[in-house]
C-alpha positions in Angstrom: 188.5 176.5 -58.1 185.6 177.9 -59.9 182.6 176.0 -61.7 181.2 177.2 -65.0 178.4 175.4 -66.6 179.0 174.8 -70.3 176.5 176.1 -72.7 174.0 173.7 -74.6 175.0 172.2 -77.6 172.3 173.9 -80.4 172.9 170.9 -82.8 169.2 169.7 -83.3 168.5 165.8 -84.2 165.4 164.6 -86.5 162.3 165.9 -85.0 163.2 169.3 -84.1 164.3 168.5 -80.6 167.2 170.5 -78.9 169.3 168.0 -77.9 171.5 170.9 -76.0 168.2 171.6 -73.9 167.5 168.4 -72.8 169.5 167.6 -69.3 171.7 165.8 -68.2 168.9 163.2 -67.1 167.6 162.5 -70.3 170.8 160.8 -71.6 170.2 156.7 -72.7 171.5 154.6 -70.1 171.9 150.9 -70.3 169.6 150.6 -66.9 166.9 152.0 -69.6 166.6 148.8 -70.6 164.8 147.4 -67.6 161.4 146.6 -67.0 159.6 148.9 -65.6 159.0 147.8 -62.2 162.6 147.5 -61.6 162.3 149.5 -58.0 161.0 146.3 -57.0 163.7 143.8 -57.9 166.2 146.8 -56.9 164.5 146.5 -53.1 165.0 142.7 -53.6 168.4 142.1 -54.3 169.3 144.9 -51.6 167.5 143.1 -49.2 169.4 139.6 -49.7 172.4 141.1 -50.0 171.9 142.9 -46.5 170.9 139.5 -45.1 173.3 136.9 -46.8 175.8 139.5 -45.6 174.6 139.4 -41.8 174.4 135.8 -41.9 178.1 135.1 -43.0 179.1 137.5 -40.5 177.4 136.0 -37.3 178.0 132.7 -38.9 182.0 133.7 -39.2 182.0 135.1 -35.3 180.1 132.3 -34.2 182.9 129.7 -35.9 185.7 132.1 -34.9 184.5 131.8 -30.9 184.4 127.8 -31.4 187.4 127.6 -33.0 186.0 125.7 -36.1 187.3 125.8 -39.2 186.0 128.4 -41.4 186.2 126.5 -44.6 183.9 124.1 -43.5 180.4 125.6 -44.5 177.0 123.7 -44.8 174.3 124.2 -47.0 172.5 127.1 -45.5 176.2 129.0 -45.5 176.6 128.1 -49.3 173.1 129.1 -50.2 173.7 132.5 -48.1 177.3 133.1 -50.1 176.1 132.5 -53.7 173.1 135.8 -52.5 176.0 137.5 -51.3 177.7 136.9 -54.8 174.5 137.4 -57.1 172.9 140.5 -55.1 176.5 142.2 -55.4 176.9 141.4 -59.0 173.2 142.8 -59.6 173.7 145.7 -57.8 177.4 146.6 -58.9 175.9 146.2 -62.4 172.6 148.2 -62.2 174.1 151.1 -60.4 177.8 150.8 -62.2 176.7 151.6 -64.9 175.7 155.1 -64.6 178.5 155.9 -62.3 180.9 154.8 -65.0 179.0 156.2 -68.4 178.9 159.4 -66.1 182.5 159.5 -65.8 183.0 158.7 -69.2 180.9 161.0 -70.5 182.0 163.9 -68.5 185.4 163.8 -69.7 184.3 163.7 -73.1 182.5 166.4 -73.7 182.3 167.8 -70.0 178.2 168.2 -70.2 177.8 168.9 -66.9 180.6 171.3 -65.3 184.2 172.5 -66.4 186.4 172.4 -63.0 189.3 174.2 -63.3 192.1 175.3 -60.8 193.0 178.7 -63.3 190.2 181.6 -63.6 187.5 180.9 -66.0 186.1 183.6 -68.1 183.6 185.9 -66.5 180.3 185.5 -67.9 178.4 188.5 -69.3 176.6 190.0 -66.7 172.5 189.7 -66.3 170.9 192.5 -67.3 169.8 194.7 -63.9 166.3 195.6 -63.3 164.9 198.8 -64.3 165.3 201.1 -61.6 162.6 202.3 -59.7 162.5 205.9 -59.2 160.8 206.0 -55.1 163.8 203.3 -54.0 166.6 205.7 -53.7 169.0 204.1 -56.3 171.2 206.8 -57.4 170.9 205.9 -60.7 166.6 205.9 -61.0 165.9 207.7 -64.3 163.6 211.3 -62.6 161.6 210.6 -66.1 160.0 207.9 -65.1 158.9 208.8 -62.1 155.3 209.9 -62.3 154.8 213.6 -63.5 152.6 214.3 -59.7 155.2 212.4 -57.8 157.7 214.3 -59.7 156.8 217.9 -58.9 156.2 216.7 -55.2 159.7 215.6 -54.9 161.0 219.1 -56.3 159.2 220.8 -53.6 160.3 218.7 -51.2 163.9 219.6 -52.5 162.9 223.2 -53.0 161.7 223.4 -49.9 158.4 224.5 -50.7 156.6 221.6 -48.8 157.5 220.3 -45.2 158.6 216.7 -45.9 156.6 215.6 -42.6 153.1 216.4 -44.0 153.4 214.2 -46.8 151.7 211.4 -45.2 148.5 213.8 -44.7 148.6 215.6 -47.3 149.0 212.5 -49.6 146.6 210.0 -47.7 149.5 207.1 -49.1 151.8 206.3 -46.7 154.1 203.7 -48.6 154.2 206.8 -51.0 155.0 209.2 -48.9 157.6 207.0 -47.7 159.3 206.6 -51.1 158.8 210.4 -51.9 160.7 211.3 -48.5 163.5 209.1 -50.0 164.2 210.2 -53.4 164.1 213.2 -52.3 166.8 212.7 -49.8 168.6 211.0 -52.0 168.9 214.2 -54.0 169.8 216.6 -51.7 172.7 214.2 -50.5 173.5 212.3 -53.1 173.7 209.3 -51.6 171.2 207.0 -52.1 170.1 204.1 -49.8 170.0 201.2 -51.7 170.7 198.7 -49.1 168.0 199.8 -46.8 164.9 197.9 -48.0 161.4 199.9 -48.5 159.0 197.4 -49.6 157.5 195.3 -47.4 156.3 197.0 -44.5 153.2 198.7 -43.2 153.8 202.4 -42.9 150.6 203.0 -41.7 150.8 200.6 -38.7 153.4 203.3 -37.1 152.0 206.9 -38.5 151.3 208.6 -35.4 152.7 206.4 -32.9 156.2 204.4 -33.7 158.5 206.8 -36.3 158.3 210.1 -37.8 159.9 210.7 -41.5 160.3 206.9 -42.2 162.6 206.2 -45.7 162.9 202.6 -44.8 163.0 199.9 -42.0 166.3 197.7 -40.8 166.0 194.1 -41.0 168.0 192.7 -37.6 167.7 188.4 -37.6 165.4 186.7 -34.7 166.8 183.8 -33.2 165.1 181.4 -30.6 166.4 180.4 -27.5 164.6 178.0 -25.3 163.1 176.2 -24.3 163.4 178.1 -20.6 161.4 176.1 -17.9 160.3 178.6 -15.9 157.5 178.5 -13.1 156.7 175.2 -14.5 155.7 176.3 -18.0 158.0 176.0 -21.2 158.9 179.2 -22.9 160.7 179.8 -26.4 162.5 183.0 -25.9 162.7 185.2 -29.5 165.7 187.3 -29.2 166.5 190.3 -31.9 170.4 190.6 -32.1 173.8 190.8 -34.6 175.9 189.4 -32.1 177.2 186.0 -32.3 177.0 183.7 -30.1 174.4 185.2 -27.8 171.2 183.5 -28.6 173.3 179.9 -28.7 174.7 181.3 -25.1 171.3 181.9 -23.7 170.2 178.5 -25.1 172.6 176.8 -23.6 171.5 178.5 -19.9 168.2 177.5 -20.8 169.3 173.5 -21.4 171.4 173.5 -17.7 167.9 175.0 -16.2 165.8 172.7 -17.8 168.0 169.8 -17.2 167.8 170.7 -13.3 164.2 171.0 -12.6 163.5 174.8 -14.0 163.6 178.3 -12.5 161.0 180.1 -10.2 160.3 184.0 -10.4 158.2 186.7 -8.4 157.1 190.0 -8.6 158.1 191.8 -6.1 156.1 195.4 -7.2 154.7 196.9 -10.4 154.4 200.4 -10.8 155.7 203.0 -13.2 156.7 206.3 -12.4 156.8 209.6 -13.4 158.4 212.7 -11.0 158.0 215.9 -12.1 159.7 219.7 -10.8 157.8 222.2 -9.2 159.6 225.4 -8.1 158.2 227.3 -4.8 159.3 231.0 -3.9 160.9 229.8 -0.8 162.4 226.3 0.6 159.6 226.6 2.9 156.9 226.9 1.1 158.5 223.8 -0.7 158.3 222.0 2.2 154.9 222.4 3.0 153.9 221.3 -0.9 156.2 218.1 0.4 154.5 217.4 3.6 150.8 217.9 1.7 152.5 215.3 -0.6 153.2 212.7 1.5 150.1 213.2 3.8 148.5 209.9 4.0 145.1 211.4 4.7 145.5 213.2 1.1 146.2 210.3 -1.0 142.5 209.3 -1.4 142.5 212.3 -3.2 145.1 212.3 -5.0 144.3 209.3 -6.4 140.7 209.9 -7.3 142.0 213.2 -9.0 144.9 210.8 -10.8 143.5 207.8 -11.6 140.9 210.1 -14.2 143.9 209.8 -16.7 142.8 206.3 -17.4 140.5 203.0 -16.7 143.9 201.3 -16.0 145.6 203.6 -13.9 146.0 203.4 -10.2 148.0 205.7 -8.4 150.5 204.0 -5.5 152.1 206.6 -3.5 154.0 209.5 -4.2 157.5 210.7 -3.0 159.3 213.7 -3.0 162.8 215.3 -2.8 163.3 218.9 -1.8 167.0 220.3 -3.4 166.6 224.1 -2.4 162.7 225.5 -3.5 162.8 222.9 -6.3 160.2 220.0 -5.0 160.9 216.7 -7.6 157.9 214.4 -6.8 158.1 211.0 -7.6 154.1 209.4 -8.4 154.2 205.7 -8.9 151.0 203.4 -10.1 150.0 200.6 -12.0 149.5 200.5 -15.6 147.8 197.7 -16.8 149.6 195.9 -19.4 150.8 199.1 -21.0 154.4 199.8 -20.0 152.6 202.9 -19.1 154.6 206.3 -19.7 151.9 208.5 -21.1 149.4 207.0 -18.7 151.4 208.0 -15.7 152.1 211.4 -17.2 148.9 212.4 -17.7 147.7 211.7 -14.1 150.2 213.3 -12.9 149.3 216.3 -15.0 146.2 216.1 -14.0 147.6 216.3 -10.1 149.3 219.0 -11.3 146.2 221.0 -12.4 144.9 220.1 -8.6 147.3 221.6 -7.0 147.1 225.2 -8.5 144.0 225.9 -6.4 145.6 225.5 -2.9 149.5 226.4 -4.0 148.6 228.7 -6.5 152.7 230.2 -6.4 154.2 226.9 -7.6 155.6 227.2 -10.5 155.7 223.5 -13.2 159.3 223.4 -14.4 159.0 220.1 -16.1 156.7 217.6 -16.2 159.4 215.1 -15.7 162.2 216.4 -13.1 164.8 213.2 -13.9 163.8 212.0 -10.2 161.4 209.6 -12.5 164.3 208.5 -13.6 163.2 207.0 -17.1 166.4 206.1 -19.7 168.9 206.5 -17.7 171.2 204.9 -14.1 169.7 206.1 -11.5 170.0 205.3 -7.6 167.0 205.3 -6.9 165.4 203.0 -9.8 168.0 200.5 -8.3 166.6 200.8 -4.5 162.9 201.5 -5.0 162.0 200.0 -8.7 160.3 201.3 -11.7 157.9 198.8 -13.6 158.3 195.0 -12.5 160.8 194.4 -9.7 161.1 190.5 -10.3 163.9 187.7 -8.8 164.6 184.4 -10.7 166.0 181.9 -9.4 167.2 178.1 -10.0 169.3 175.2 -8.4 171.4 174.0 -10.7 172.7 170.8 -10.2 176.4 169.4 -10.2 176.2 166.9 -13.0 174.8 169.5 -15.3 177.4 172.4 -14.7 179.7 169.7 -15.1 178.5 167.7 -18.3 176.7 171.2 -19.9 178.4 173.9 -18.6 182.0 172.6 -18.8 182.6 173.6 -15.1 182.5 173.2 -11.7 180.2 175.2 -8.9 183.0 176.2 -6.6 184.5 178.2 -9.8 181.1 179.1 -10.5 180.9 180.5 -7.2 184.4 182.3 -7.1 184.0 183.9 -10.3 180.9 185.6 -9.7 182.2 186.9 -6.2 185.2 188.4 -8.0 183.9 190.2 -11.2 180.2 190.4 -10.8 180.2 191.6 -6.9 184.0 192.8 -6.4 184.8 193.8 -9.8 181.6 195.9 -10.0 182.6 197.5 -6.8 186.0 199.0 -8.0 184.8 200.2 -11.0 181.2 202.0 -9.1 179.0 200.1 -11.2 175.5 201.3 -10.5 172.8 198.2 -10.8 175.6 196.8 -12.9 176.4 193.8 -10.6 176.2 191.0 -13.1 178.1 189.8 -16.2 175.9 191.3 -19.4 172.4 191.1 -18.3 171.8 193.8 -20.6 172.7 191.8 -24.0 169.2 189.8 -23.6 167.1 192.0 -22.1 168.6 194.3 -25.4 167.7 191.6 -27.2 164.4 190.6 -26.2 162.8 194.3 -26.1 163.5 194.7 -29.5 162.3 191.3 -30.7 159.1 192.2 -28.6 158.5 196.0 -29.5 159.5 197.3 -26.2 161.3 200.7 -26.0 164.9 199.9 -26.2 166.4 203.0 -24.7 165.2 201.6 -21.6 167.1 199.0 -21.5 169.3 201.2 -19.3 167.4 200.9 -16.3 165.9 197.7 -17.2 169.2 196.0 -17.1 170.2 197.0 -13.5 170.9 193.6 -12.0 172.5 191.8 -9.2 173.3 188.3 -10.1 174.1 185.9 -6.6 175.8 182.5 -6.6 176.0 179.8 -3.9 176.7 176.1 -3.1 174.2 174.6 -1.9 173.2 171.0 -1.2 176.5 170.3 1.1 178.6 172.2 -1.3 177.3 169.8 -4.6 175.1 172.1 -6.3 174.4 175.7 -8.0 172.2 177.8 -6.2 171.6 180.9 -9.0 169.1 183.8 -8.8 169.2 187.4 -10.8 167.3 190.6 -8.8 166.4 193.0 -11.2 164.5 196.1 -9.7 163.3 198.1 -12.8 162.1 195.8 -15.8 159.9 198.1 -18.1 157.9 196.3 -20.5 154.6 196.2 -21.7 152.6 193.8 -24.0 150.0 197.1 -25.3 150.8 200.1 -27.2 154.1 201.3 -28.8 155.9 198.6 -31.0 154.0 195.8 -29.4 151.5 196.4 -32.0 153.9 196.0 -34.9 153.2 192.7 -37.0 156.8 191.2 -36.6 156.9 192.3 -32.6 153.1 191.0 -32.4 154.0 187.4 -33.5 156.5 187.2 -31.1 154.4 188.2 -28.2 152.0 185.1 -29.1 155.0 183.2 -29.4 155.5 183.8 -25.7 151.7 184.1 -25.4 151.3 187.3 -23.7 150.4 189.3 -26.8 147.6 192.2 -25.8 146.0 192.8 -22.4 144.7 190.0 -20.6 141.3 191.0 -19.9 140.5 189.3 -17.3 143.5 190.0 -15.1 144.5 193.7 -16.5 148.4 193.3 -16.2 149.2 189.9 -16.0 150.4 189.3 -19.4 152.8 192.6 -18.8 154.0 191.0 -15.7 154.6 187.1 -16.9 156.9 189.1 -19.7 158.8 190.8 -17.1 159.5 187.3 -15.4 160.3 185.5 -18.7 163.2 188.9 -19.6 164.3 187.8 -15.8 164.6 184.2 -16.8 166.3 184.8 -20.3 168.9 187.0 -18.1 169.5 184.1 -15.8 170.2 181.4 -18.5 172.4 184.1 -20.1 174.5 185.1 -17.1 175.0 181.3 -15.9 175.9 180.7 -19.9 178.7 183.4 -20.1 179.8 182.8 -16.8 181.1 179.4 -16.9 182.2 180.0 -20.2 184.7 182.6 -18.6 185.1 179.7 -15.8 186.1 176.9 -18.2 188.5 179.5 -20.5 186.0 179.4 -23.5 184.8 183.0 -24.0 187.3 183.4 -26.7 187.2 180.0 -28.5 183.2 180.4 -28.8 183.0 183.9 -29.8 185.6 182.6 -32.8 183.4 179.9 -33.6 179.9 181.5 -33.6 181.0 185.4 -33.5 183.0 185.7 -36.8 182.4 185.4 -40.7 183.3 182.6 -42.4 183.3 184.8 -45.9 186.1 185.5 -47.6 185.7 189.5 -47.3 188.7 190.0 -50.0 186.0 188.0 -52.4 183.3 189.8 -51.5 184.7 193.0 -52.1 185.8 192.2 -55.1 
């Protein structure tokens, strides 16, 4: 069925007036007629029609209990019939009549819409918007591009300039943006009319975020929450396209809240940087090893790495020998940074220290993958990197029963048979749990963090219990290697910023350098823990499938839309 609205009549009256352009509104009713405060008599003879019609009915159930007759009515009964009668024939005749004249007159001279079960006619198209020649369309006219931006685009094609100096050479960086884009859109011929350029401030990410930008992706924030956690309400912002994960994780968060909230600690903070040194011998590696680990030398160490930064506080350092190649591992705090280049450049500055008294070691890499940063490692899993935090919670039975849809001894089973055992047979490395990585996913890129590592990030043991003589949900999530920051990176993005405050750990807390870094660690902990109890009793009560139709697929007819 399609709807087409019928064009205005043109035929104009005495007066000049269009009466095509005047609505469907404006036509005389007989409720014209009216005084004008007729909203008052309207309230009136609602009212006494409401109560007439109350006070029949309790009279009627009154009568009906006693068994008296209902025929016989007194005076207040006849009084409250005849308001019943006169209210329903005000009202049936005010509002009638526009209901019936608009029914009459719609199948008249159909004013107001055509509905029709065959196609209608396809209206002329509107007329498109002149194309702008810096948005990529494939069909932007080169002549009305600007005669400077013009010539810069042919070099840029030609070759003749680098398109990655544009933003300096230009001092424009929305410009330099749209440049960079036409002028890939003529050396591929493709244009990128879906990815939006307007809107965004390329200067908040020159030097720091992307290289080269054409563009930015727009990915939808949703809310989950709110998650009681340490006895404070939080409202979770998670970036995602998949269906049915924020309403998952909002559902966790309910069954939490419902049973008192979860707790969280930090177990350590540090991030970590390892870089390879080769020795001429295994020997001589092992004595750079045993300097290393010295206690007695890490006063000095950490005078000579802690320069790097105000912020930056050397822990410890260990090392691995594989042959004359010495990977050593330096951990420290960062502040509220998620602190990569503040650990690297104390350890480079280690690094320089060292030359004096082993003047034969030779720097391979600054980072040896013993760090390990981006990828599953071993030893991220068993000594952390970043915020090693547990969350835990008690839920309790008439809330995995009433929100969850479950029970806790299935609760229970399930999670010792694919989180613990099922993770086993297939060597899952920190991958003990049932999609811990879909929110912290989610929540890094909502909150600027750097989503390649999530990989570590996500490493996560998820443990179930009875508890309570067997009646409730004992629930906790050990994650070893969170990395997130609330300074520098895409924290300082607009879009990332707001939701930051939203959690209320945007910046560095001055006061307590690191404490803001640290409460977002324990709230990613806490969004993984009202996700995994979410998905799991889904996959206890048989739902997975039946929610993931209902909030995971489109609605749209896609033959339509192609068409």
């Amino acid at each position: 069925m399609e709807v087409r609205r019928r064009n205005p009549k043109s035929t104009a009256p005495r007066g000049g007036k269009d009466v095509g352009s005047i609505g469907a509104s404006a036509r005389l009713q007989a409720s014209d007629a009216l005084p004008l405060p007729i909203r008052h008599t309207n309230l009136l003879f609602s009212a006494l029609f409401a109560a007439s019609l109350v006070y029949l009915m309790r009279r009627w159930r009154e009568k009906i209990r006693s068994s008296s007759p209902l025929h016989v009515v007194g005076l207040a009964e006849i009084f409250a019939i005849f308001g019943l009668i006169a209210s329903l024939i005000y009202l049936l005749s005010f509002f009638g009549i526009a209901f019936v004249q608009s029914i009459v007159s719609s199948s008249d001279d159909e004013e107001d819409f055509v509905l029709s079960k065959t196609a209608a006619p396809t209206p002329a198209p509107a007329p498109a918007p002149a194309p702008c020649a810096l948005l990529g369309s494939p069909d932007a006219a080169p002549e009305k591009m600007p005669v400077e931006d013009e010539e810069i685009v042919a070099s840029v094609v030609g070759g003749k300039i680098p398109s990655y100096v544009l933003e300096s050479k230009l001092g424009d960086c929305r410009r330099a943006a749209g440049i960079r884009r036409e002028a890939l859109r003529r050396i591929t011929g493709r244009g990128l009319e879906g990815l939006p350029l307007d809107g965004f401030d390329y200067g908040s990410i020159l030097g720091q975020c992307c290289e080269l930008p054409v563009g930015y992706v727009q990915l939808p924030v949703g809310i989950a929450g709110p998650l009681i956690l340490d006895g404070r309400e939080y409202y979770i912002p998670m970036a995602t396209t998949e269906g049915c994960l924020v309403a998952s994780t909002n559902r966790g968060c309910k069954a939490i809240g419902a049973s008192g909230g979860a707790q969280s600690v930090v177990m350590k903070d540090g991030m970590s940087r390892a870089p390879a040194v080769r020795l001429p011998s295994a020997r001589r590696a092992a004595e750079l090893k045993a300097f290393m680990e010295e206690p007695a030398n890490l006063d000095t160490l950490s005078v000579v790495f802690n320069r790097s930064s105000r912020f930056a506080r050397l822990q410890g350092v260990q090392c691995a020998l594989a042959g004359r190649n010495l990977y050593m591992r330096f951990t420290c705090s960062t502040g509220d940074a998620m602190g990569m280049n503040m650990v690297s450049k104390g350890v480079q500055n280690v690094l320089d220290y060292l030359e004096t008294d082993f003047p034969d070691m030779d720097v391979i890499s600054i980072s040896g993958n013993f760090c390990s940063d981006k990828k599953p490692a071993a030893v991220n899993w068993i000594e952390g990197r970043g915020k090693s935090v547990v969350c835990e919670a008690t839920i309790k039975e008439e809330v995995v029963k009433k929100v969850l849809k479950t029970t806790v001894p299935a609760l229970v089973e399930l999670n010792v048979i694919k989180n613990l055992a099922g993770s086993a047979v297939a060597g899952a490395l920190g991958g003990f749990n049932a999609h811990a990585s879909n929110i912290v996913s989610a929540i890094y890129i909502a909150t600027g963090q750097d989503p390649a590592q999530n990989v570590e990030s996500s490493q996560c043991i998820t443990m179930m219990e009875a508890v309570n003589d067997g009646k409730d949900l004992h629930i906790s999530v050990t994650m070893p290697s969170i990395e997130v920051g609330t300074v520098g990176g895409g924290t300082q993005l607009a879009s990332q910023a707001a939701c930051l405050d939203l959690l209320g750990v945007k910046g560095a807390n001055v006061e307590s350098p690191g404490s803001n870094a640290r409460l977002l660690a324990t709230i990613v902990a806490g969004g993984v823990l009202a996700g995994e109890l979410s998905l799991l009793s889904a996959l206890a009560a048989g739902q997975l499938v039946k929610s993931h139709m209902k909030y995971n697929r489109s609605s749209k007819d896609v033959t339509k839309a192609a068409s």
